[in-house]
C-alpha positions in Angstrom: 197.1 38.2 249.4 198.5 37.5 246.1 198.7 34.7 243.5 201.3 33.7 241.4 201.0 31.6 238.3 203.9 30.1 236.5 203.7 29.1 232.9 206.1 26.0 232.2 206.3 24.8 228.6 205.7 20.5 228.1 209.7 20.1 229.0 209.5 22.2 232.2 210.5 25.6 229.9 209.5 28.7 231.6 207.3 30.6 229.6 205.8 33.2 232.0 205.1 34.4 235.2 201.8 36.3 236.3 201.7 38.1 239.8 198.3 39.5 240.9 197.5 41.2 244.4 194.3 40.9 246.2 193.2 43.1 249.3 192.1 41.7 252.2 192.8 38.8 253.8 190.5 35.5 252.2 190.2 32.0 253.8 193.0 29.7 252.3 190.1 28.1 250.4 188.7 31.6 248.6 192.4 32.5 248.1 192.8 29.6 246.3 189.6 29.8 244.3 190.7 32.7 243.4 193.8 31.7 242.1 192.1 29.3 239.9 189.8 32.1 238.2 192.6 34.3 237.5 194.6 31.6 236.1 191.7 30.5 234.2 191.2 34.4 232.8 194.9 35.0 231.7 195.4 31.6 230.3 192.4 31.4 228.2 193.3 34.5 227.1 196.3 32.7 225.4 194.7 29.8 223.9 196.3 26.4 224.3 195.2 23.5 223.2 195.9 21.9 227.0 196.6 23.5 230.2 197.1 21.8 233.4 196.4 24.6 236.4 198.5 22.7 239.2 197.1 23.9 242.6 198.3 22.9 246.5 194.4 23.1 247.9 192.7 20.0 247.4 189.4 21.3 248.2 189.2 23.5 245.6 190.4 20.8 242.8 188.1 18.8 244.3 185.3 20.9 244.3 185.7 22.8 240.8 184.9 19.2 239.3 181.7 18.7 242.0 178.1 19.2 241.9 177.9 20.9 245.2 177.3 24.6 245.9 177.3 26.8 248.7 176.2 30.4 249.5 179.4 31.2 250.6 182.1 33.6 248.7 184.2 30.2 248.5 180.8 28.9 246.5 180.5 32.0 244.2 184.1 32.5 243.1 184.1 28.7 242.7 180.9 28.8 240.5 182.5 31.1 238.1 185.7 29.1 238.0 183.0 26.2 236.9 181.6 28.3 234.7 184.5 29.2 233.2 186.0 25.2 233.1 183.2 24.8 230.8 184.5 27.4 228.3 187.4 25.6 228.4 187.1 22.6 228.6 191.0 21.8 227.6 192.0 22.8 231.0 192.3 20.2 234.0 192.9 21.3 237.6 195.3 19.0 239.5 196.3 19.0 243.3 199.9 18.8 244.0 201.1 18.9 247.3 202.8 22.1 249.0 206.8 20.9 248.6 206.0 19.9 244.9 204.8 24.2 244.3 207.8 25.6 245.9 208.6 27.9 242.8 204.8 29.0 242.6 205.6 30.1 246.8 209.0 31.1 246.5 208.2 33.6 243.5 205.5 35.1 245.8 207.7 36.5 248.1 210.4 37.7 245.2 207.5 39.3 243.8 206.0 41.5 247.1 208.0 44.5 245.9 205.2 44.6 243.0 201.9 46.9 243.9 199.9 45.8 241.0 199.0 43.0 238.9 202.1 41.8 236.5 202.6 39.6 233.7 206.6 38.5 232.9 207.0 37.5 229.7 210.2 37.5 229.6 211.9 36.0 232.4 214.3 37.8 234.9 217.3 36.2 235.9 216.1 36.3 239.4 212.4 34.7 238.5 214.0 32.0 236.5 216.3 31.0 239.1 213.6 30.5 241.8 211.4 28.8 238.7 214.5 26.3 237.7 215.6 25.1 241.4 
């Protein structure tokens, strides 16, 4: 399972691409959660003053901005994605639909050939075509 996380600059500027690998096999949910803490950890790292973390599970947007908790490992890794919203609180979670993260899905499967984690900084001629169309 894997997550990949596309930095776009305010005019749609690729800035750059993180790939990280997960064992196992997580509910689409979890997966999704996360996504969201890793995005959370590497972007935060780079301190902007806003961040938008665009995400196709609805549950989880939903949820990282609820009240509610659950014992489940969906509930923990989305506590510490809540947890870590509140350190920052310049970033907002958004749900965009499937079609609209094509480059986020497409990237993922350009990317398999990695083992481990990556971050692109500069971008590839094959990363930034899949990120421009």
């Amino acid at each position: 399972m894997g997550l990949v996380c596309v930095l776009e600059g305010n005019e749609g500027s690729s800035l750059g691409v993180k790939a990280t690998w997960y064992k196992g096999l997580p509910q689409p949910n979890e997966a999704e959660a996360r996504d969201l803490k890793e995005s959370i950890n590497w972007l935060g790292n780079l301190r902007f003053p806003m961040v938008s973390i665009e995400l196709d599970c609805k549950q989880v947007v939903d949820d990282s901005s609820s009240n509610l908790s659950t014992n489940s490992m969906f509930g923990v890794i989305l506590n510490r994605c809540k947890v870590s919203l509140l350190n920052h609180q310049n970033f907002n979670p958004s749900f965009i639909r499937k079609q609209a993260n094509n480059s986020a899905h497409l990237l993922a499967k350009v990317l398999l050939s990695y083992t481990s984690s990556h971050v692109h900084d500069y971008m590839s001629s094959c990363i930034t075509t899949v990120v421009m169309k």
